[in-house]
PDB file of N, CA, C and O in Angstrom:
ATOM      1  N   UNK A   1     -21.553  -8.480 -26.070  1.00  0.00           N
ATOM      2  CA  UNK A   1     -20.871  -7.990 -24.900  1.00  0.00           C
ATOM      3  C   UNK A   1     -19.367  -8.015 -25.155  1.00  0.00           C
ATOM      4  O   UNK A   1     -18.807  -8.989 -25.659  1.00  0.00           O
ATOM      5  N   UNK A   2     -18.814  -7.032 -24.830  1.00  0.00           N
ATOM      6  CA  UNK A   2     -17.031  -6.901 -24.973  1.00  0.00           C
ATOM      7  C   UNK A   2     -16.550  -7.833 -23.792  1.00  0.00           C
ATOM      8  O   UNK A   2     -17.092  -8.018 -22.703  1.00  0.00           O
ATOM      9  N   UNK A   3     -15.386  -8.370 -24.300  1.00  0.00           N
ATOM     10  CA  UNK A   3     -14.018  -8.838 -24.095  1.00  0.00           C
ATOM     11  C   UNK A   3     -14.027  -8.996 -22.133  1.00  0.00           C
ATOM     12  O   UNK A   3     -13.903  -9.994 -21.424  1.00  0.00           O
ATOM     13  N   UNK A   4     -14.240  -7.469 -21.764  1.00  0.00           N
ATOM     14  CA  UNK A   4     -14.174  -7.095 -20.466  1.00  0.00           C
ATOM     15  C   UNK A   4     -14.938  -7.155 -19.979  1.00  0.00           C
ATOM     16  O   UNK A   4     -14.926  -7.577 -18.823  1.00  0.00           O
ATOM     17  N   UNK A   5     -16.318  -6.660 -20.762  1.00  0.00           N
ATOM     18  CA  UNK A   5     -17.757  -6.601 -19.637  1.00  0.00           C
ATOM     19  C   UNK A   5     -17.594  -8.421 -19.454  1.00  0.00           C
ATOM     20  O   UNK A   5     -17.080  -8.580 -18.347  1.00  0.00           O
ATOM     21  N   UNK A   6     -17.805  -9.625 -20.029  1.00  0.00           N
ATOM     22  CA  UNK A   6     -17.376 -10.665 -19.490  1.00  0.00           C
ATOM     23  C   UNK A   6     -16.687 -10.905 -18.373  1.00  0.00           C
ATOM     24  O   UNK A   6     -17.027 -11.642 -17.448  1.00  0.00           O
ATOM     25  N   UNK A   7     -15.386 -10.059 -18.504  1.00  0.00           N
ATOM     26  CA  UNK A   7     -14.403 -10.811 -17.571  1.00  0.00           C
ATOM     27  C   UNK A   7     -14.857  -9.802 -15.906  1.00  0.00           C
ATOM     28  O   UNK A   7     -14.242 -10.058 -14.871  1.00  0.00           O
ATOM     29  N   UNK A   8     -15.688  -8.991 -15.928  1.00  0.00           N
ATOM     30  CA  UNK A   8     -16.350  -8.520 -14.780  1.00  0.00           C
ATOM     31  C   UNK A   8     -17.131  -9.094 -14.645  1.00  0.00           C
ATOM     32  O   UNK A   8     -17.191  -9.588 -13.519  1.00  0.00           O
ATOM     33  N   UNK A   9     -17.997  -9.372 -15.391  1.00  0.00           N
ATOM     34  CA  UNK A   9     -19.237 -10.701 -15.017  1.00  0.00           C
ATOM     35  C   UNK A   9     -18.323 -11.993 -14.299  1.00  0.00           C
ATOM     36  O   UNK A   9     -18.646 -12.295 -13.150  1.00  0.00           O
ATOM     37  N   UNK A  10     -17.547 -12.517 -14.747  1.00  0.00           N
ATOM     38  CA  UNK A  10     -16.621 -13.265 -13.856  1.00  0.00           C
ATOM     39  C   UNK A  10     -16.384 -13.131 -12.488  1.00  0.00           C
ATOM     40  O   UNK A  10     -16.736 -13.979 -11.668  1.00  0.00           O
ATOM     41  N   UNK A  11     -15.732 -11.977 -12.178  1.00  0.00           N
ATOM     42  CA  UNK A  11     -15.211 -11.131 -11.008  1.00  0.00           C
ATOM     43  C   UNK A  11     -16.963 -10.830  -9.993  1.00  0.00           C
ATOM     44  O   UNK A  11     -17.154 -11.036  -8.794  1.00  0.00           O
ATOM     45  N   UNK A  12     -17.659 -10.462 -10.718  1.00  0.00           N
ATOM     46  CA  UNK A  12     -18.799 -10.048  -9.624  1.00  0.00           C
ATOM     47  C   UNK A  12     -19.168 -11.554  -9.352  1.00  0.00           C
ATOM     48  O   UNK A  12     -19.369 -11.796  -8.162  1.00  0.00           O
ATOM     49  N   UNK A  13     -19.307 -12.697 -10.291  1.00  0.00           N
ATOM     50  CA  UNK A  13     -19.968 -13.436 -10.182  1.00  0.00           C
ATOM     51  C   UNK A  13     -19.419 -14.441  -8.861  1.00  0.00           C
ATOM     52  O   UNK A  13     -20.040 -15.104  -8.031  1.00  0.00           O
ATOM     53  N   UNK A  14     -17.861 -14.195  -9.112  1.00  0.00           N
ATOM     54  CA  UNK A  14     -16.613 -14.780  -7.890  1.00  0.00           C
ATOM     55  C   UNK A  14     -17.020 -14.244  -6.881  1.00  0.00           C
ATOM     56  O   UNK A  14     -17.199 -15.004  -5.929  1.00  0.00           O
ATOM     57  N   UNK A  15     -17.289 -12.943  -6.699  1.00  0.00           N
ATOM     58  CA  UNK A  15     -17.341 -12.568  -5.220  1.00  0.00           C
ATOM     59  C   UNK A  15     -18.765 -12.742  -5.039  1.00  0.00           C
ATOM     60  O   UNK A  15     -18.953 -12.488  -3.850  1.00  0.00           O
ATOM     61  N   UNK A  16     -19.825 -13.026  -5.558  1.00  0.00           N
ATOM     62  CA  UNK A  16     -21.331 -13.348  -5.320  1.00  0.00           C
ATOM     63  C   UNK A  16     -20.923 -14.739  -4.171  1.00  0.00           C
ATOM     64  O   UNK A  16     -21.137 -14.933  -2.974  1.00  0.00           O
ATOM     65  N   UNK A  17     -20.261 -15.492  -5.230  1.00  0.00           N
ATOM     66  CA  UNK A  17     -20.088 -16.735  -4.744  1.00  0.00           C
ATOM     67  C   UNK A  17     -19.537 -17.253  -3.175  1.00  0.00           C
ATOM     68  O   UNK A  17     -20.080 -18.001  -2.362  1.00  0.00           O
ATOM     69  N   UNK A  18     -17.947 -16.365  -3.116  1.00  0.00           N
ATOM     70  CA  UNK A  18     -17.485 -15.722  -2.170  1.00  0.00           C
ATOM     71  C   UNK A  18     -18.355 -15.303  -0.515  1.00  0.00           C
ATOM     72  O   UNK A  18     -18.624 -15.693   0.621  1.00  0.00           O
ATOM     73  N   UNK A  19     -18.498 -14.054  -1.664  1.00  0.00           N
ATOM     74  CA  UNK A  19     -19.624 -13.426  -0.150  1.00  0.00           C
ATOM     75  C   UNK A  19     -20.452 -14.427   0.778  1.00  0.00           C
ATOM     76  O   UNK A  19     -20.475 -14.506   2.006  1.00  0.00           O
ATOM     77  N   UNK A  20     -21.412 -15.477  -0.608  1.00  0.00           N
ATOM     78  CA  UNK A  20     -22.216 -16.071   0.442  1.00  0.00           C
ATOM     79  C   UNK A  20     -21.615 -16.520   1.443  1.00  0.00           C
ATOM     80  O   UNK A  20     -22.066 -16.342   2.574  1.00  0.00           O
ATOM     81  N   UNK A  21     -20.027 -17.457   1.122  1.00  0.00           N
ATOM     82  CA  UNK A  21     -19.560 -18.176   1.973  1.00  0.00           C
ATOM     83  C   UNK A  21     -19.298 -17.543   3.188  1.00  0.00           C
ATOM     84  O   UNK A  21     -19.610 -18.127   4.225  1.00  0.00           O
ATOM     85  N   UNK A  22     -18.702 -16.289   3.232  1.00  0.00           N
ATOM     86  CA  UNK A  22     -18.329 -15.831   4.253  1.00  0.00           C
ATOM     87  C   UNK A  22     -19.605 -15.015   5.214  1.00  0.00           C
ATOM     88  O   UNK A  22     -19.416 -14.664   6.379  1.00  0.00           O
ATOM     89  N   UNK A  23     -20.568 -14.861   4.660  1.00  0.00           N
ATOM     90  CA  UNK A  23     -21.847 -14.543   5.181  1.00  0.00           C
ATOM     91  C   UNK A  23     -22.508 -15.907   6.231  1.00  0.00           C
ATOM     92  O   UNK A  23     -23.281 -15.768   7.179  1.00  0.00           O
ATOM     93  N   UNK A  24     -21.964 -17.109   5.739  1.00  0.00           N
ATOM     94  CA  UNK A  24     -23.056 -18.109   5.705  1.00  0.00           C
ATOM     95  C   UNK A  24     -21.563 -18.879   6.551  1.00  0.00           C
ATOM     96  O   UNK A  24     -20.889 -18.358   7.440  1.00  0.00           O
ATOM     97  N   UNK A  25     -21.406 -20.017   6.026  1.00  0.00           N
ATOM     98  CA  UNK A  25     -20.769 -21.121   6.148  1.00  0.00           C
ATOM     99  C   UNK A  25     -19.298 -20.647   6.887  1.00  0.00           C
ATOM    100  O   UNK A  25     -18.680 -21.340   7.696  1.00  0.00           O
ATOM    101  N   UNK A  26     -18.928 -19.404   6.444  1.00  0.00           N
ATOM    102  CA  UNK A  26     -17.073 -19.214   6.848  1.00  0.00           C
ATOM    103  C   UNK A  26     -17.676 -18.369   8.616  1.00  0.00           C
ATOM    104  O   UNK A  26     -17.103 -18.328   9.705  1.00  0.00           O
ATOM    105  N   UNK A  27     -18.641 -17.977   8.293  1.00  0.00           N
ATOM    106  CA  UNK A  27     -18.508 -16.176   9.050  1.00  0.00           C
ATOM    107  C   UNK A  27     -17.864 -16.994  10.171  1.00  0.00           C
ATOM    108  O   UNK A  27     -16.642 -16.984  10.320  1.00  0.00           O
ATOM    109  N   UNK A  28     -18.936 -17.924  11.207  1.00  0.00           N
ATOM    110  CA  UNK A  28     -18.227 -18.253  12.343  1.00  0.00           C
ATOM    111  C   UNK A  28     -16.767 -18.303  12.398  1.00  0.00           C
ATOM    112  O   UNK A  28     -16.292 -17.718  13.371  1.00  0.00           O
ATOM    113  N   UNK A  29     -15.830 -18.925  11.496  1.00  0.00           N
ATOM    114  CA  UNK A  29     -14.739 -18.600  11.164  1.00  0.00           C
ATOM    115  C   UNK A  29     -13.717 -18.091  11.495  1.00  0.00           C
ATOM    116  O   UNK A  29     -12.720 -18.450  12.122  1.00  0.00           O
ATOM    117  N   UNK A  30     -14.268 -16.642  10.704  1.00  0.00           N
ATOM    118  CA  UNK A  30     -13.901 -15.435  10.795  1.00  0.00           C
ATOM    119  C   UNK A  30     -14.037 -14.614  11.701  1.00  0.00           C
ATOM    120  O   UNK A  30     -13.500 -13.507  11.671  1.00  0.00           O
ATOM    121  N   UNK A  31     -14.830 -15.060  12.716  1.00  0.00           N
ATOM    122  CA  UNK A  31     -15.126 -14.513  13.794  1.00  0.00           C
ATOM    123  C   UNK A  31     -13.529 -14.087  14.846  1.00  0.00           C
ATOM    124  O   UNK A  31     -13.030 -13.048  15.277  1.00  0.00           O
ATOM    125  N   UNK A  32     -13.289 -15.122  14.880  1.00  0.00           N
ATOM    126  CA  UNK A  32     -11.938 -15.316  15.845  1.00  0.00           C
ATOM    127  C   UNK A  32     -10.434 -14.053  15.395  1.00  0.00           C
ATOM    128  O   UNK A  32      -9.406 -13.669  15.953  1.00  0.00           O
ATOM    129  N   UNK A  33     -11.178 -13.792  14.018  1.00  0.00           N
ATOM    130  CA  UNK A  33      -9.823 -12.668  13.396  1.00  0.00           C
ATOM    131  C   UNK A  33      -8.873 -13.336  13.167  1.00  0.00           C
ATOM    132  O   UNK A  33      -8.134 -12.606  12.506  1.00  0.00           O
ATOM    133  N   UNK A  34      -8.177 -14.750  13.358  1.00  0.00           N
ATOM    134  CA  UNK A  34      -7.055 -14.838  13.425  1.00  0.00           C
ATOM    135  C   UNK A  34      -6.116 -14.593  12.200  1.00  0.00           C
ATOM    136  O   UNK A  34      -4.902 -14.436  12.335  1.00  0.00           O
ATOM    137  N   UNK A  35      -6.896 -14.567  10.737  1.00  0.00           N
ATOM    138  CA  UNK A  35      -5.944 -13.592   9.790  1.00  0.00           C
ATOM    139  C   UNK A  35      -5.620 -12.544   9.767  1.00  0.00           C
ATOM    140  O   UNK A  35      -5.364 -12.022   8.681  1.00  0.00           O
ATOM    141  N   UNK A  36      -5.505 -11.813  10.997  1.00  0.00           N
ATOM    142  CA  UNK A  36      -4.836 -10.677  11.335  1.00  0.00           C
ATOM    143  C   UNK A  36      -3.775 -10.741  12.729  1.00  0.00           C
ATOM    144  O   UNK A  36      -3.131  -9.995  13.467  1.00  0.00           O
ATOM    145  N   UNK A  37      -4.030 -11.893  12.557  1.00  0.00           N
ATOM    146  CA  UNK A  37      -2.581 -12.358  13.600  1.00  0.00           C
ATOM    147  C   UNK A  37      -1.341 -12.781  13.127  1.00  0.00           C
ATOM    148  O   UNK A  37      -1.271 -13.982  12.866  1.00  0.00           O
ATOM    149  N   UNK A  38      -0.291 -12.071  12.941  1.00  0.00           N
ATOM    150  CA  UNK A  38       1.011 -12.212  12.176  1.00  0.00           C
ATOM    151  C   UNK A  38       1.456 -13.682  12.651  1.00  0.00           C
ATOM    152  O   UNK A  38       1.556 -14.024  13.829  1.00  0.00           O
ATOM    153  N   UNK A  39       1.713 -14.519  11.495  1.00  0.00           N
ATOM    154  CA  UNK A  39       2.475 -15.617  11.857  1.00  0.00           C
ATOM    155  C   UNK A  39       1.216 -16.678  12.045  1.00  0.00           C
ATOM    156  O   UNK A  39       1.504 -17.727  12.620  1.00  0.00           O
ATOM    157  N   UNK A  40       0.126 -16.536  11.702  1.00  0.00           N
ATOM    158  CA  UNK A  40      -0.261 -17.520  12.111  1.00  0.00           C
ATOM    159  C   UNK A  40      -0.663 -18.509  10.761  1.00  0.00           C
ATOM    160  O   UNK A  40       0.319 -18.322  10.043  1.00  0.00           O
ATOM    161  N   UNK A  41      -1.373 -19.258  10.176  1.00  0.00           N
ATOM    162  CA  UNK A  41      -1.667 -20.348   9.114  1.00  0.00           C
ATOM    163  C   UNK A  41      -2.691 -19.590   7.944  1.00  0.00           C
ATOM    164  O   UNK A  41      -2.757 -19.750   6.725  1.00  0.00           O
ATOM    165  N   UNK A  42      -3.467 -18.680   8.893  1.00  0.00           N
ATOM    166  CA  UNK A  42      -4.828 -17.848   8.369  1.00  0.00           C
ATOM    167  C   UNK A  42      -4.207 -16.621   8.222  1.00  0.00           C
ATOM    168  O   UNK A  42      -4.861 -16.015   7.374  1.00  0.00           O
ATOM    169  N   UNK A  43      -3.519 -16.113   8.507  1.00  0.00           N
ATOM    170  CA  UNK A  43      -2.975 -14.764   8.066  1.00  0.00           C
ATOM    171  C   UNK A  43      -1.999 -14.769   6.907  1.00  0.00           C
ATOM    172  O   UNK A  43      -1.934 -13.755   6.212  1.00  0.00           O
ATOM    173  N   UNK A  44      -1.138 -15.945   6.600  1.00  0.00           N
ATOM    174  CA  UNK A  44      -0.330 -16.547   5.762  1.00  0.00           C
ATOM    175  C   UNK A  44      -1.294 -16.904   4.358  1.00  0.00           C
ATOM    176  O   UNK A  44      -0.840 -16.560   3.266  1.00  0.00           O
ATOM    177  N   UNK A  45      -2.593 -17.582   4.422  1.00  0.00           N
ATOM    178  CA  UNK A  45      -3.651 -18.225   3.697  1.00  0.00           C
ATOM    179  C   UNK A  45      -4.147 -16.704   2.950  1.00  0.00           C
ATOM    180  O   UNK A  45      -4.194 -16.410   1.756  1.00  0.00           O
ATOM    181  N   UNK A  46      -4.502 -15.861   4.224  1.00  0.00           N
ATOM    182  CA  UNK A  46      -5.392 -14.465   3.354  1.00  0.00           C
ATOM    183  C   UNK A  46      -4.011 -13.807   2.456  1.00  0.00           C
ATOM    184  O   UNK A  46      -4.293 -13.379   1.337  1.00  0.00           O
ATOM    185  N   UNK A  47      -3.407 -13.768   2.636  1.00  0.00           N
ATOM    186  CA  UNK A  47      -2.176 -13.051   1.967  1.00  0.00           C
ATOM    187  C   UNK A  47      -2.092 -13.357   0.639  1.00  0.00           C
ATOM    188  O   UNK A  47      -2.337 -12.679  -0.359  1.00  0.00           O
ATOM    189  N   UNK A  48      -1.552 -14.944   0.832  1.00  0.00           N
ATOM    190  CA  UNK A  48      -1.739 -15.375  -0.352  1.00  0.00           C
ATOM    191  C   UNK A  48      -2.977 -15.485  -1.441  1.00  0.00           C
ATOM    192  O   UNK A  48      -2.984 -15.536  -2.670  1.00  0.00           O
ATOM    193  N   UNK A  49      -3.807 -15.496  -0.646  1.00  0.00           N
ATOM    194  CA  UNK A  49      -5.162 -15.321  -1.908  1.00  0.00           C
ATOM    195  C   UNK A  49      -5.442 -13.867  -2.163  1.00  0.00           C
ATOM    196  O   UNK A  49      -6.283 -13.591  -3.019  1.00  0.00           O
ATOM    197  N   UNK A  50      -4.741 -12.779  -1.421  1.00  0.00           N
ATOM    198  CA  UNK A  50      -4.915 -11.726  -1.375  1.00  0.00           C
ATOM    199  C   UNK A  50      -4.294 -11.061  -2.336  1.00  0.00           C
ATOM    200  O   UNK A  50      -4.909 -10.221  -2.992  1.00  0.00           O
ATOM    201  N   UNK A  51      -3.028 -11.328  -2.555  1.00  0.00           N
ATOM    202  CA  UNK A  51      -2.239 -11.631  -3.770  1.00  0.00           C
ATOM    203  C   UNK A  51      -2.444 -12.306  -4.921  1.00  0.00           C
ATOM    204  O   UNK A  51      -2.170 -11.808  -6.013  1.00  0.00           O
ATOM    205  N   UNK A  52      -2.923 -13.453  -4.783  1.00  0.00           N
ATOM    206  CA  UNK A  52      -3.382 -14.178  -6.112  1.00  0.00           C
ATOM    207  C   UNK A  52      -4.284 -13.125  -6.429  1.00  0.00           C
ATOM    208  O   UNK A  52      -3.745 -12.291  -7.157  1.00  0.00           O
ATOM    209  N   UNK A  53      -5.661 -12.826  -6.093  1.00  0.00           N
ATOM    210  CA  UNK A  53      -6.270 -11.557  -6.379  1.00  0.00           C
ATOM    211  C   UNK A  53      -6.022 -10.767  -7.269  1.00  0.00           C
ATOM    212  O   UNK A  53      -6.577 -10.569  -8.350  1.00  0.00           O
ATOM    213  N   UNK A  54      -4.920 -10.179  -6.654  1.00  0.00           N
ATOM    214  CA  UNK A  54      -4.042  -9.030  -7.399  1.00  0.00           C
ATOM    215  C   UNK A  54      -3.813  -9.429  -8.504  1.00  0.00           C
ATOM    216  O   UNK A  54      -4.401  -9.038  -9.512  1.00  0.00           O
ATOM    217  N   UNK A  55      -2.721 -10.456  -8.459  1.00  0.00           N
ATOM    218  CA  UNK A  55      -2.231 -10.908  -9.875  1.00  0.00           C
ATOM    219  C   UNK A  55      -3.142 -11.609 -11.116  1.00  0.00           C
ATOM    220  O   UNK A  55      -2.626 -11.743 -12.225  1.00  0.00           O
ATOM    221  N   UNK A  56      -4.909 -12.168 -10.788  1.00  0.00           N
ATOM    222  CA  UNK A  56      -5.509 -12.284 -11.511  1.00  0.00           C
ATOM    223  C   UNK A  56      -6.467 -10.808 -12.300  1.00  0.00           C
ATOM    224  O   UNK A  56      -7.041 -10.710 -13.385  1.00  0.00           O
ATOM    225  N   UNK A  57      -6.243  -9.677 -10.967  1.00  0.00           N
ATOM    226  CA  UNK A  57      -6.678  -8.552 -11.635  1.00  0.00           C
ATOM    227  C   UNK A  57      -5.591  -7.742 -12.413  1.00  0.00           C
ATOM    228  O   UNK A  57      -5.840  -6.664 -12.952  1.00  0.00           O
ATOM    229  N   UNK A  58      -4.801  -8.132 -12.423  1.00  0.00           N
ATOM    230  CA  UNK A  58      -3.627  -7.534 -13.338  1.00  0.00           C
ATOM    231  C   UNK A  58      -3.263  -8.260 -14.552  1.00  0.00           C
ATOM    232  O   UNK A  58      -2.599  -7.759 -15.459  1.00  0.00           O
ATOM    233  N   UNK A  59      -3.820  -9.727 -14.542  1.00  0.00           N
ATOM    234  CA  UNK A  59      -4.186 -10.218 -15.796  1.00  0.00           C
ATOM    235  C   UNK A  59      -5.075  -9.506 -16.909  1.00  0.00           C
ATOM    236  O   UNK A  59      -4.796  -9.091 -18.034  1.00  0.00           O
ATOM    237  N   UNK A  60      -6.301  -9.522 -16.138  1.00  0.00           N
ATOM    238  CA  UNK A  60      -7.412  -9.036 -16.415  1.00  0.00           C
ATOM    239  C   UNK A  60      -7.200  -7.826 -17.515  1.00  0.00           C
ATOM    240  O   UNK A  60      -7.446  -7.827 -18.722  1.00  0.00           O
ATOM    241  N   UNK A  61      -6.593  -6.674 -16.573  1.00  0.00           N
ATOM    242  CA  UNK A  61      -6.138  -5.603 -17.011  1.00  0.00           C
ATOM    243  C   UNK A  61      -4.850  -5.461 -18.168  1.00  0.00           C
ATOM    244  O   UNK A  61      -4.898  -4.648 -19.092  1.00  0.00           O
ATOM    245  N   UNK A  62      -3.888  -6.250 -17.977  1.00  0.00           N
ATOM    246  CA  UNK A  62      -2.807  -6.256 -19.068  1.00  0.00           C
ATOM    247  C   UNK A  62      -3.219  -7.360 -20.104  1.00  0.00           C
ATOM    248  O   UNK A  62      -2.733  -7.207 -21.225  1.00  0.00           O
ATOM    249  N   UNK A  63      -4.207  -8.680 -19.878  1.00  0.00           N
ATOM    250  CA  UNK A  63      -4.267  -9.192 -21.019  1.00  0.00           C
ATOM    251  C   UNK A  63      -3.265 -10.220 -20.573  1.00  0.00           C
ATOM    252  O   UNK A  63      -2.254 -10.022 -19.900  1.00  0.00           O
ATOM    253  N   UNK A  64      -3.780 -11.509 -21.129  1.00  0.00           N
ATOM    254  CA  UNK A  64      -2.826 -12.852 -20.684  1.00  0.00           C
ATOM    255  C   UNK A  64      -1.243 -12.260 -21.594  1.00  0.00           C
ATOM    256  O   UNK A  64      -1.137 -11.819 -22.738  1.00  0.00           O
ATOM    257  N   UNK A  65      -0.298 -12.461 -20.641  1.00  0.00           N
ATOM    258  CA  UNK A  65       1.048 -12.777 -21.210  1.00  0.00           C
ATOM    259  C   UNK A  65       1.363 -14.041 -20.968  1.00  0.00           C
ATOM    260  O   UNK A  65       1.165 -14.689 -19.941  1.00  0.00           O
ATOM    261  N   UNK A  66       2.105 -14.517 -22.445  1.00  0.00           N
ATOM    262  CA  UNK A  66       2.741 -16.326 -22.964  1.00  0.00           C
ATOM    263  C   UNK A  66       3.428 -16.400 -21.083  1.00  0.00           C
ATOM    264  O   UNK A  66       3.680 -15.777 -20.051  1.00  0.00           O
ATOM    265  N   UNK A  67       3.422 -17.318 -21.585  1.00  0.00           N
ATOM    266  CA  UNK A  67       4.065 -18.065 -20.475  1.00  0.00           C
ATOM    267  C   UNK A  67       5.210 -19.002 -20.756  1.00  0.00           C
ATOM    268  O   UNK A  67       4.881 -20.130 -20.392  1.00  0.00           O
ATOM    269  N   UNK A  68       6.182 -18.983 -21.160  1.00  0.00           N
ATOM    270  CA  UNK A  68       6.896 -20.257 -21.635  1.00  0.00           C
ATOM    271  C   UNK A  68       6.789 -21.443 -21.170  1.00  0.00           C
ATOM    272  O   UNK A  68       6.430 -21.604 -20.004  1.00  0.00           O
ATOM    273  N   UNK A  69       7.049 -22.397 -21.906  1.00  0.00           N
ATOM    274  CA  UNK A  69       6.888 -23.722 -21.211  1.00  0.00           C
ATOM    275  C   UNK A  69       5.501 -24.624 -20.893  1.00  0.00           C
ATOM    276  O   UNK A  69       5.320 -25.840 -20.822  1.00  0.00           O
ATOM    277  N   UNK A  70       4.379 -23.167 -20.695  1.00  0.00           N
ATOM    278  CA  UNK A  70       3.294 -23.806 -19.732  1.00  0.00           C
ATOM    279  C   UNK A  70       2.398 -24.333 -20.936  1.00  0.00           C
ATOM    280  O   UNK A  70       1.233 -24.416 -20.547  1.00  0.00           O
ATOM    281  N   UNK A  71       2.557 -24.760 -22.411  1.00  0.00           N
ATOM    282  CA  UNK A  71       1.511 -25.253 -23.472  1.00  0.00           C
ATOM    283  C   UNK A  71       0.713 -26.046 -22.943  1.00  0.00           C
ATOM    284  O   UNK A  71      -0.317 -26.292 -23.572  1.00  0.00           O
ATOM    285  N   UNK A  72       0.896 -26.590 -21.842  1.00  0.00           N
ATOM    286  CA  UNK A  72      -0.144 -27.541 -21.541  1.00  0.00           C
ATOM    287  C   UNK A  72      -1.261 -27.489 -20.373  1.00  0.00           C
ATOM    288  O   UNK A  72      -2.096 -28.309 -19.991  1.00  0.00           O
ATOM    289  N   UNK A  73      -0.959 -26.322 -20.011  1.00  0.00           N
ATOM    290  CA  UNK A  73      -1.701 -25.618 -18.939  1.00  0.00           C
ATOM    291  C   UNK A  73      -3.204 -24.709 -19.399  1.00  0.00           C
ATOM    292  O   UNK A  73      -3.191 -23.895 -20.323  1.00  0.00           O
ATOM    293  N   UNK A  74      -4.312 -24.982 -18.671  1.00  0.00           N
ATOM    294  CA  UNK A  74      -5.231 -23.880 -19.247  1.00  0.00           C
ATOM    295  C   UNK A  74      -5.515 -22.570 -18.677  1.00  0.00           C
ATOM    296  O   UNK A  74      -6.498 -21.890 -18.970  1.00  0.00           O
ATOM    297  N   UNK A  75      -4.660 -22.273 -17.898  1.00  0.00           N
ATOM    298  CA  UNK A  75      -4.700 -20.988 -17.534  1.00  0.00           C
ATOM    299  C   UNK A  75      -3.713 -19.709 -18.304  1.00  0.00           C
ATOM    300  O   UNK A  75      -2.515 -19.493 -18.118  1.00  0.00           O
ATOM    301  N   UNK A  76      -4.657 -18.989 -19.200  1.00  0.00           N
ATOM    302  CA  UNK A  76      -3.415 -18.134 -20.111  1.00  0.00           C
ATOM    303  C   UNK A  76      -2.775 -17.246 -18.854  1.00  0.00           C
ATOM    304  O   UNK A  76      -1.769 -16.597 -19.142  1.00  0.00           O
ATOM    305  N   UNK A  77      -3.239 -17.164 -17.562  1.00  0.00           N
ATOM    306  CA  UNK A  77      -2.623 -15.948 -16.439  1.00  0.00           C
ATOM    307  C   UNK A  77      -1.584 -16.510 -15.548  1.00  0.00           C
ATOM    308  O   UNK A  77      -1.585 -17.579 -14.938  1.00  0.00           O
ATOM    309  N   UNK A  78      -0.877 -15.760 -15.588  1.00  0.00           N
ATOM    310  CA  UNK A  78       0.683 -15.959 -14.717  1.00  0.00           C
ATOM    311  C   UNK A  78       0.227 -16.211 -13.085  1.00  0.00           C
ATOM    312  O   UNK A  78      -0.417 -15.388 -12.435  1.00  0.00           O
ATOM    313  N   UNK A  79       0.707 -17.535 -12.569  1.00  0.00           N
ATOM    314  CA  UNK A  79       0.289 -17.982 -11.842  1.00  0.00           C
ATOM    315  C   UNK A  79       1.107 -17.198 -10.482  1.00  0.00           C
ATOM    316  O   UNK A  79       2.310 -17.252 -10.225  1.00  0.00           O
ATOM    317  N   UNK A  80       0.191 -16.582  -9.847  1.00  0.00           N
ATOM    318  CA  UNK A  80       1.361 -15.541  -8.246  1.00  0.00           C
ATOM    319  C   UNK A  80       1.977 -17.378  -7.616  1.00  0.00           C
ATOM    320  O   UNK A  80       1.850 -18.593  -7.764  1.00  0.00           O
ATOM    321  N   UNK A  81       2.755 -16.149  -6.783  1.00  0.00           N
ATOM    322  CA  UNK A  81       3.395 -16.900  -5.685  1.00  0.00           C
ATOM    323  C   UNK A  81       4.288 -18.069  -6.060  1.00  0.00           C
ATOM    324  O   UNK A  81       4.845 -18.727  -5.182  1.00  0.00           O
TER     325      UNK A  81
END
């Protein structure tokens, strides 16, 4: 298997994981919407993971870039936010 088909097996396997929660355990939750209420703790929370997102699929896609400094870190992807 290539390089990528892996790192989608990753990604489906994240949102498998994901989904249940929000199917199952979060939904009540989510019910209330309040991450679509500007300013509030949960709208601030989705953003940011909404973003991290991004910036782990833009890893994905460009390929880990060095990081200076971080040798001791195990994440080769540029950490958002």
């Amino acid at each position: 298997m290539s390089e990528s088909g892996f790192d989608l097996q990753i990604l489906r396997a994240r949102m498998a994981g994901i989904g249940e929660r929000l199917d199952s355990v979060w939904s009540e939750k989510l019910r209330d919407h309040r991450h679509l209420d500007r300013g509030t703790k949960e709208c601030a929370y989705w953003h940011s993971g909404y973003h991290q997102a991004l910036a782990d699929l833009l890893c994905l896609i460009e390929g880990p870039q060095p990081i200076y400094g971080s040798g001791d870190t195990s994440n080769p992807c540029r950490a958002a936010g």
